[in-house]
C-alpha positions in Angstrom: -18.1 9.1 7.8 -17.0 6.6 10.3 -14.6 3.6 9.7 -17.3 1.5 9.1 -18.9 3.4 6.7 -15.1 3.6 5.3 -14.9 0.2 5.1 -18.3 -0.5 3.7 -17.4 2.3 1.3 -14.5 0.8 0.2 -16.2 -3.2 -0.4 -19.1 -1.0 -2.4 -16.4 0.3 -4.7 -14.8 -2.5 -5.2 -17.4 -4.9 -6.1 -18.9 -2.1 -8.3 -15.9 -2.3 -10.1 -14.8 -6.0 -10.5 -12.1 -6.1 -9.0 -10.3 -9.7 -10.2 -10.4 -10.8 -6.7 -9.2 -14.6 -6.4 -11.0 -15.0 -3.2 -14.8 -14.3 -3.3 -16.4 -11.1 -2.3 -14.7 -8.4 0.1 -16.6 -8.0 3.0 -17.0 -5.1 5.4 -16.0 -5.5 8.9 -18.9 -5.1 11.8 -19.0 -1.2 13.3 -16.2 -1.0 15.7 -16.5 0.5 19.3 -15.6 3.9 18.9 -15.7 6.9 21.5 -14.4 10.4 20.8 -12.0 12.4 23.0 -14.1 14.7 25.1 -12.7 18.5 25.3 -12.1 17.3 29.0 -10.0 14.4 28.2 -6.5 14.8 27.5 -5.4 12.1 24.3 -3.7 9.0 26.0 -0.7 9.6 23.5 0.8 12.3 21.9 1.3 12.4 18.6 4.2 13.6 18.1 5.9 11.4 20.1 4.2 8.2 18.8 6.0 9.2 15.8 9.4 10.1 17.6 9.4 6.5 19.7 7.7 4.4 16.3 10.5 5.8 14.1 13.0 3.9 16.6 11.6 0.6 14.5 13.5 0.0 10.7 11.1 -0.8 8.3 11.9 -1.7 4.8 10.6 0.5 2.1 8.8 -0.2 -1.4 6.6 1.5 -4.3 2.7 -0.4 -4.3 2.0 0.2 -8.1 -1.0 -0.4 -10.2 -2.0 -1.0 -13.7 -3.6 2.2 -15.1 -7.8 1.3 -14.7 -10.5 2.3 -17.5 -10.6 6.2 -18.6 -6.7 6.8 -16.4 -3.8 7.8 -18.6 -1.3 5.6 -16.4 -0.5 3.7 -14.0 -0.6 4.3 -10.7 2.0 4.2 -7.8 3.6 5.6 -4.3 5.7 5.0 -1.6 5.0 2.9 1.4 6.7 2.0 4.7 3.6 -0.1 6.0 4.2 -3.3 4.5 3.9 -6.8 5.9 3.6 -10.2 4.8 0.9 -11.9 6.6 -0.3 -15.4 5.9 1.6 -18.3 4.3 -1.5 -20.5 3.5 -2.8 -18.7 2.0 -0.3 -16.6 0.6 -1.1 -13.2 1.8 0.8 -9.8 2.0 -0.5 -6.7 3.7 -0.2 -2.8 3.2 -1.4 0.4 5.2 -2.2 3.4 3.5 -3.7 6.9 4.8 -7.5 7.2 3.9 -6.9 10.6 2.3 -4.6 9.1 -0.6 -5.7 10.3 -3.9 -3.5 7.3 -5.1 -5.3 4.3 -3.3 -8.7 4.8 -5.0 -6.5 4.2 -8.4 -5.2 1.1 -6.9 -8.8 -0.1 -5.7 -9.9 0.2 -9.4 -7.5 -1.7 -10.8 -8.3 -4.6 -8.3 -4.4 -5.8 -8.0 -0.7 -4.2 -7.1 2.2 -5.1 -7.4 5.1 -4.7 -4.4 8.4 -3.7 -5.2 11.0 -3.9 -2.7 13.3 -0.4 -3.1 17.2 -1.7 -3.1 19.4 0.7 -1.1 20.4 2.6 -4.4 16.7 3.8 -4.8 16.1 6.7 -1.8 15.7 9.5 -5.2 13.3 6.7 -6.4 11.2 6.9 -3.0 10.9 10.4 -3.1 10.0 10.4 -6.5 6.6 8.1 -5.3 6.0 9.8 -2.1 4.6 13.1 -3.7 1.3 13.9 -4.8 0.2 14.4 -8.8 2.3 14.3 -11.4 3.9 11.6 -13.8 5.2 9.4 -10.8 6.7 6.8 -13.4 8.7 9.8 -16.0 11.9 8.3 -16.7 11.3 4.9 -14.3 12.2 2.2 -16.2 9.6 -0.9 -15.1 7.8 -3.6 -16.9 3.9 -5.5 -16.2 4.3 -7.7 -13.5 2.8 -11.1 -15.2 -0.5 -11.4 -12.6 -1.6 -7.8 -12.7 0.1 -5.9 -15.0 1.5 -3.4 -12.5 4.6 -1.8 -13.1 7.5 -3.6 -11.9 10.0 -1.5 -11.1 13.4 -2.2 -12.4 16.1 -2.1 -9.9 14.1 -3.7 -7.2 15.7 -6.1 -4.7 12.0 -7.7 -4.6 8.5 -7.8 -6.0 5.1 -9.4 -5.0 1.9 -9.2 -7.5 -1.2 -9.5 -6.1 -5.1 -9.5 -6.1 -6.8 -7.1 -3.2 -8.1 -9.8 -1.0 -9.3 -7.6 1.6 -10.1 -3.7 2.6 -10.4 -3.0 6.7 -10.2 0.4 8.4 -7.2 1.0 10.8 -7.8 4.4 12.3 -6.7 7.1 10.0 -5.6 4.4 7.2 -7.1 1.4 5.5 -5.3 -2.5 5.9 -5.5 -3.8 2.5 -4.5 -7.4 2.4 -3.3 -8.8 -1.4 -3.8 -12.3 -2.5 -0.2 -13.3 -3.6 -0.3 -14.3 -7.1 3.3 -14.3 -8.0 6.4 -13.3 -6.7 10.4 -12.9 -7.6 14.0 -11.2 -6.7 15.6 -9.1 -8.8 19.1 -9.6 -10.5 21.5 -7.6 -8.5 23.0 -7.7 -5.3 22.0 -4.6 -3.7 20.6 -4.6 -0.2 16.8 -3.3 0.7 16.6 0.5 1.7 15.8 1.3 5.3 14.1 3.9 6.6 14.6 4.4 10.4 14.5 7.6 12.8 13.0 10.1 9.6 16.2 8.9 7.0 17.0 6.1 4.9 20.1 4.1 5.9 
């Protein structure tokens, strides 16, 4: 399937749904340009260095989490590096993840996420959320965030809980962009974890 049909895909599921959107309908994005690396043609970048030279850039690092949708036993959650905020009016936040997550469909049900921002303290936390099946959330402590009902975690230095606004295709991930619906700090003092060259700092 190509990224249009991934993206047109993903509006499909999410109106089917009903998704508690704040902003009207998801729409797909027309079919990009696309052209496929002939057997000829030598890929402009390697990937392996892509990643070496990205991981020179720091990026913060937080759990997206989702109320459990109709028929799941619980909630739903992993780790994520790709996270931005985006627009200010509207408020808008922003998160990349890969188009082979089992977890992102979860999220898509549900309709909304909540962001938490990992504190420094919380790399065992990450790890916890960055692998596949299981109880993600045994022994987390968290609580609904008051929008979407999403797990707020407890411990984090930040959280954001928002409606899906938007679904694009990025390459081998999917943009989603959340509608902020509210937002806090948490209580301590602790600084954000960082993740930078393959380790947390």
């Amino acid at each position: 399937m190509g990224h249009a049909g991934m993206a047109a895909t993903a509006v499909r599921y999410l109106r089917s749904v009903g998704t508690r959107t704040v902003a009207g309908p998801v729409e797909a994005l027309p079919r990009p340009e696309l052209r496929a690396v002939g057997a000829d043609e030598r890929a402009p970048v390697d990937s392996g260095e892509f990643r070496r030279v990205l991981g020179n850039f720091a990026t913060g690092v937080t759990v997206i989490t989702a109320p459990a949708a109709d028929g799941e036993a619980g909630p739903a959650g992993f780790a994520c590096q790709s996270f931005s905020s985006l627009s200010l009016d509207p408020p808008l936040v922003v998160f990349m993840v890969g188009r082979t997550s089992t977890t992102w469909p979860r999220i898509a049900r549900a309709g909304v996420f909540c962001v938490n921002v990992l504190a420094a303290d919380q790399g065992g936390l990450c790890r916890g959320f960055a692998v596949s099946g299981g109880d993600k959330f045994a022994g987390v402590g968290h609580e609904p965030a008051p929008f979407s009902g999403s797990p707020r975690l407890t411990g984090a230095t930040a959280w954001i809980d928002c409606a899906i606004h938007a679904v694009h295709t990025g390459g081998d991930h999917l943009i989603v962009v959340g509608r902020v619906q509210a937002l806090g700090t948490g209580d301590g003092e602790e600084p954000p974890l960082l993740f930078h060259k393959g380790r947390f700092l």
